[in-house]
C-alpha positions in Angstrom: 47.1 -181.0 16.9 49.2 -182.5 19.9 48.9 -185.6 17.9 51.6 -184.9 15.1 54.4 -186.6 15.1 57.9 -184.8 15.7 60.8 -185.4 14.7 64.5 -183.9 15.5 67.1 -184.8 12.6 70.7 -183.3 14.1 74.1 -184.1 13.6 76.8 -183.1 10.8 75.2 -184.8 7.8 71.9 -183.8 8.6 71.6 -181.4 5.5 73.0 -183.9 3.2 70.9 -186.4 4.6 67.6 -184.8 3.9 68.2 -183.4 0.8 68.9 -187.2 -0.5 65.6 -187.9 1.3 63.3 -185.1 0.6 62.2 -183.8 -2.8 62.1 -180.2 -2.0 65.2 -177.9 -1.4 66.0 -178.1 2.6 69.1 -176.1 2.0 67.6 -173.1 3.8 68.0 -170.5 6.0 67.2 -171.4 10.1 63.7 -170.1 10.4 62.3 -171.7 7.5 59.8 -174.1 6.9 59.6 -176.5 4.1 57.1 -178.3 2.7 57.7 -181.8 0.9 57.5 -185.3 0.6 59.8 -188.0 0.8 59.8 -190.4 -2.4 59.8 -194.0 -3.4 62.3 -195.1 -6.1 58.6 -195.2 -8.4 58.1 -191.6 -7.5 55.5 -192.6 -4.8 55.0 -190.7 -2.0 56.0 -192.4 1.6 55.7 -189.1 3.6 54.0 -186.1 3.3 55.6 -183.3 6.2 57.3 -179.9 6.7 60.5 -179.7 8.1 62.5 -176.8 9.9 65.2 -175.7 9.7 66.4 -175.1 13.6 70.0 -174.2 13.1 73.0 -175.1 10.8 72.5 -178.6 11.8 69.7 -178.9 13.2 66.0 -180.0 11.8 62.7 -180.3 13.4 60.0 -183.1 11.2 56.6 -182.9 11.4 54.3 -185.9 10.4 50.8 -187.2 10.7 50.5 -188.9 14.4 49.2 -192.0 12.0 52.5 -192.4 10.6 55.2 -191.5 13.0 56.4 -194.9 13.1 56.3 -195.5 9.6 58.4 -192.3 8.9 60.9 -193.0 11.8 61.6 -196.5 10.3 61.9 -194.8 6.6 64.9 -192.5 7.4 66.3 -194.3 9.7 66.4 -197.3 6.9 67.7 -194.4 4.8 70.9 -193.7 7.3 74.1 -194.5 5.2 76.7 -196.2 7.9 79.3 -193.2 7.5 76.3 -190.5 8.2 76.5 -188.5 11.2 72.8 -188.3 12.1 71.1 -188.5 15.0 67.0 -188.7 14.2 65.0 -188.7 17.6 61.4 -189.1 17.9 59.8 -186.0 20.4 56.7 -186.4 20.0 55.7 -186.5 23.7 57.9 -183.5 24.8 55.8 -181.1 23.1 51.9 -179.8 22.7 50.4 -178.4 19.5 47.7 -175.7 19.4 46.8 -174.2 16.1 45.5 -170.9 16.4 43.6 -169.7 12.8 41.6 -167.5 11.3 41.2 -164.0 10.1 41.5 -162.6 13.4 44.5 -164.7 15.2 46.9 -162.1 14.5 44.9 -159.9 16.7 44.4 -162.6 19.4 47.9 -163.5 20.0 49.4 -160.2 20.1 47.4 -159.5 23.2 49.5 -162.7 25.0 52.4 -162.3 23.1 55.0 -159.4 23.0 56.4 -161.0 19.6 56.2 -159.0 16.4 54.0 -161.2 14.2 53.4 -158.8 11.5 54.4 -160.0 7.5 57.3 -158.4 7.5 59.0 -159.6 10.7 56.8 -162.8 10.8 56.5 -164.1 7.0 54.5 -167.5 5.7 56.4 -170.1 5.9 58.6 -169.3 8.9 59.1 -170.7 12.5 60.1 -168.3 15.6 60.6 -168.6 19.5 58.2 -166.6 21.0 57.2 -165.8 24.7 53.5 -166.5 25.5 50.8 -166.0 28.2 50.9 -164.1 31.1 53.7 -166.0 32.3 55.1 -165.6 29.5 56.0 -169.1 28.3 58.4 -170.0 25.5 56.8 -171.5 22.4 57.5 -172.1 18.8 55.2 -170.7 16.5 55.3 -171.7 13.2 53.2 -169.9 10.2 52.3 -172.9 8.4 48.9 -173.8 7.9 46.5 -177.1 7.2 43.3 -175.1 7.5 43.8 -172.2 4.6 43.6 -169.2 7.2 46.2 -167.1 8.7 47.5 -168.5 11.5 49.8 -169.9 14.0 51.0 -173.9 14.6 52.2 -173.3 18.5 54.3 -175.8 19.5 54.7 -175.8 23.5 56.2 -177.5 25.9 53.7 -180.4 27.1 54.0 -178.5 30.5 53.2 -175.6 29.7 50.1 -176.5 27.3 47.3 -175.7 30.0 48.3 -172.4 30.9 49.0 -171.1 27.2 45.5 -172.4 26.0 43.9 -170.8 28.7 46.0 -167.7 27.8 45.3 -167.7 24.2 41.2 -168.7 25.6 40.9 -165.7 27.6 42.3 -163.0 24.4 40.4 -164.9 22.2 36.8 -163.8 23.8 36.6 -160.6 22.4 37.6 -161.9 19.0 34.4 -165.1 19.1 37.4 -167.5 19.3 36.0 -170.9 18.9 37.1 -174.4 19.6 37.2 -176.5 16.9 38.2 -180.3 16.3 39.8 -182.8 13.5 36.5 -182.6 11.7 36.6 -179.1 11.4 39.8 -179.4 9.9 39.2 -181.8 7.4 36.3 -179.6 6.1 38.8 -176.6 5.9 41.9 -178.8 4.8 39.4 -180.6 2.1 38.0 -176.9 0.5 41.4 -176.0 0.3 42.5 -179.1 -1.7 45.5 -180.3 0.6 46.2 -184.0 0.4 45.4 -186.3 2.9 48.3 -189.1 3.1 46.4 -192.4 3.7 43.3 -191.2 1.5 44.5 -189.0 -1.1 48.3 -189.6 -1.8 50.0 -193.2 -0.5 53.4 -195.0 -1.2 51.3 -195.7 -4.7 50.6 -192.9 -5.7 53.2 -190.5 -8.2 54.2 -187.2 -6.6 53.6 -185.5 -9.9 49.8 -187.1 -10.6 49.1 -186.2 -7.1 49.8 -182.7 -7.9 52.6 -181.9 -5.7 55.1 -181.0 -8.3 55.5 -177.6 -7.0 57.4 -179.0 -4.1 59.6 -181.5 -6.3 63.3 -179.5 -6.9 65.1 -181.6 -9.6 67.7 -179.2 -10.2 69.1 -179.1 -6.2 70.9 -183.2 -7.2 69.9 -186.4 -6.6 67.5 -187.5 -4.1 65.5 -190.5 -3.9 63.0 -190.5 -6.8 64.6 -188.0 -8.5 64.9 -190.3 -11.9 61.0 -190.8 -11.5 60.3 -187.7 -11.5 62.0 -186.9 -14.5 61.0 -189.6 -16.7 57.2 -189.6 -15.7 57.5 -185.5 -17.0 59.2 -186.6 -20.3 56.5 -189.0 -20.5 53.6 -187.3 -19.1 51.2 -187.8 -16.7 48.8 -190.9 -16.7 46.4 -189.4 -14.0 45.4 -186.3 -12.8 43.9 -185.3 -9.0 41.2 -183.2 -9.1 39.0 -181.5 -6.8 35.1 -181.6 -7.1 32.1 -179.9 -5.5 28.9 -181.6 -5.3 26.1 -178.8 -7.4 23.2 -180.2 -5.0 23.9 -179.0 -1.3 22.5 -181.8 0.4 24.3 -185.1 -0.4 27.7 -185.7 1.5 30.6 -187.3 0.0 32.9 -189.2 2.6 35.1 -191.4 0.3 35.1 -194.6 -1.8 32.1 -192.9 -3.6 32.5 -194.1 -7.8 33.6 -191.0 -9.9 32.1 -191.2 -13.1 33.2 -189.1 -16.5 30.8 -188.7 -18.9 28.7 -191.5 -18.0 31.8 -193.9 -17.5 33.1 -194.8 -13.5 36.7 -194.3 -14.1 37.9 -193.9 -10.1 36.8 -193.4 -6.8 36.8 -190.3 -4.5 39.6 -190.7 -2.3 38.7 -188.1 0.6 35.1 -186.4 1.4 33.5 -184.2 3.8 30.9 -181.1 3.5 32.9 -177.9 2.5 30.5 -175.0 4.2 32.0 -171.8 2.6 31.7 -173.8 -0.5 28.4 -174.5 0.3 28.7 -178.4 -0.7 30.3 -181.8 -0.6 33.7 -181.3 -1.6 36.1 -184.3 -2.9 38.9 -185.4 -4.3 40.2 -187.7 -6.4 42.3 -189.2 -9.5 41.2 -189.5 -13.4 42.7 -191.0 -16.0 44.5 -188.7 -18.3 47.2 -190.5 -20.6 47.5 -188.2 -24.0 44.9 -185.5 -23.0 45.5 -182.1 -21.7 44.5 -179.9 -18.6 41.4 -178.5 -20.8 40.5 -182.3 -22.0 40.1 -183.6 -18.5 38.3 -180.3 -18.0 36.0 -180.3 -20.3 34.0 -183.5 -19.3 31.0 -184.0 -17.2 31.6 -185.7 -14.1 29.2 -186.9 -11.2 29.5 -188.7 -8.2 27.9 -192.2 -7.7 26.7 -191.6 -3.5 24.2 -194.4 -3.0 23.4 -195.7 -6.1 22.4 -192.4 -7.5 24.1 -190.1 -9.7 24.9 -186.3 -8.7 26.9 -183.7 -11.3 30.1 -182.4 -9.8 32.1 -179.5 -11.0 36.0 -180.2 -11.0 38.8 -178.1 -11.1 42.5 -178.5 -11.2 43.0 -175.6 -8.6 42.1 -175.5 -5.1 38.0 -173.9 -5.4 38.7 -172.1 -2.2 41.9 -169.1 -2.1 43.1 -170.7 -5.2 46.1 -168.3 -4.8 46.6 -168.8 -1.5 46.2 -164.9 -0.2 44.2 -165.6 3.1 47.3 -167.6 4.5 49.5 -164.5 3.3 47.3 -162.0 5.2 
């Protein structure tokens, strides 16, 4: 995943700065990771990343590779002229390998003299670790857009071939596998997680989108934090839901016309085949002004692939892990 962008955001107002900025609370200990997005004035979503805490003053961004650029001009359009902050783009300095799965905790303990049990190692937290046979430094963080335990390795780019061939070699034993972007997406899409570009944009509301959880109204003002609160005084107009083809054998990709009790009222917005699920998986919005969770339920819903019709089941909640145990392993 060398192809995420990273971002350092230092300097004496860097806390300030990313709390007006970011939605979630980044007021956290160094260690921690933080998932959020940053908001439009409309409550839209113009970034979707985590963001570590280094030190005191000191955070590390991470972002889709598609839009580093986008997000570099966002918070740098954000900088207030009396703000100390220095935001530097490092994408280049560093490699990413993401090591997941039910067994990685046993893989990289054998190249790793790091304690990466629950306790000293918990979800959601970043640590300098040696690695390899050399023993290389590295950042591991225990973050995940897969849905398994797991590491996100962040090494330096010079160090990238001789930690993957490390973490290669320990991985035998195990049936460590290579795997790709589409891999990912098939995991990522099971598991519900957004896609920003297909599934959540600079349109679409943080809250509809289903993100809420990482909205924190009561930390003080941020940027869409009077959106926010009005749209829940109001409630929502749109829901994202999740759906799973019932027939195995068509695939859903995106675009595909979602139809609710014999009515197209939206499109999918991201596709692929979910193989623990054991179909197409996708995901999209549906109108939902005045009706409740159990109303948008409660319909029948198929997707149009084709020109033919196929019935979906939908669910509010991710259809893999719903509570998210795996990760927590």
């Amino acid at each position: 995943m060398t192809s995420f962008g990273k971002i350092r955001i230092e300097g004496r107002d860097a806390l300030s700065f990313l709390q007006r900025v970011c939605a979630n609370q980044m007021d956290v200990e160094p260690g921690k990771i933080v998932y959020t997005q940053m908001l439009n004035h409309r409550g839209g979503i113009e970034s979707d990343l985590t963001v570590t805490r280094l030190a005191e003053n000191a955070f590390f961004a991470v972002v889709p590779g598609a839009t580093l650029q986008r997000d570099l001009a966002w918070l740098r359009k954000q900088l207030n002229s009396e703000e100390f902050v220095v935001i530097t783009d490092i994408t280049a300095a560093e490699s990413v390998l993401v090591l997941m799965g039910p067994k990685s905790r046993d893989v990289i303990t054998r190249i790793s003299p790091n304690d990466f049990s629950n306790a000293a190692f918990p979800f959601g937290t970043a640590r300098e670790i040696e690695i390899g046979m050399g023993l290389a430094r590295a950042r591991a963080h225990r973050v995940t857009y897969v849905g398994e335990l797991g590491w996100e390795l962040y090494v330096s780019s010079d160090q990238t071939a001789h930690v993957f061939e490390a973490i290669e070699e320990a991985g035998a034993a195990s049936g460590l596998k290579l795997c790709g972007l589409h891999t990912l997406d098939s995991c990522r899409i099971e598991k519900a997680f957004r896609h920003f570009g297909h599934d959540i944009t600079d349109e679409d509301h943080v809250l509809e989108a289903g993100l809420g959880f990482a909205v924190k109204t009561n930390k003080g003002d941020f940027i869409g934090r009077d959106a926010v609160l009005r749209t829940r005084e109001e409630g929502l107009k749109r829901r994202m839901l999740q759906f799973r083809l019932k027939d195995p054998k068509p695939l859903v990709y995106h675009n595909e016309a979602l139809v609710r009790d014999g009515k197209i009222v939206s499109i999918i917005t991201s596709g692929n085949y979910g193989h623990h699920l054991g179909g197409a998986i996708g995901l999209g919005y549906v109108p939902c002004e005045g009706e409740s969770e159990a109303d948008v339920l409660a319909s029948n819903y198929e997707i149009e692939i084709a020109g033919e019709r196929f019935a979906a089941e939908a669910s509010l909640k991710p259809m893999y892990d719903p509570k998210s145990e795996r990760t927590k392993m």
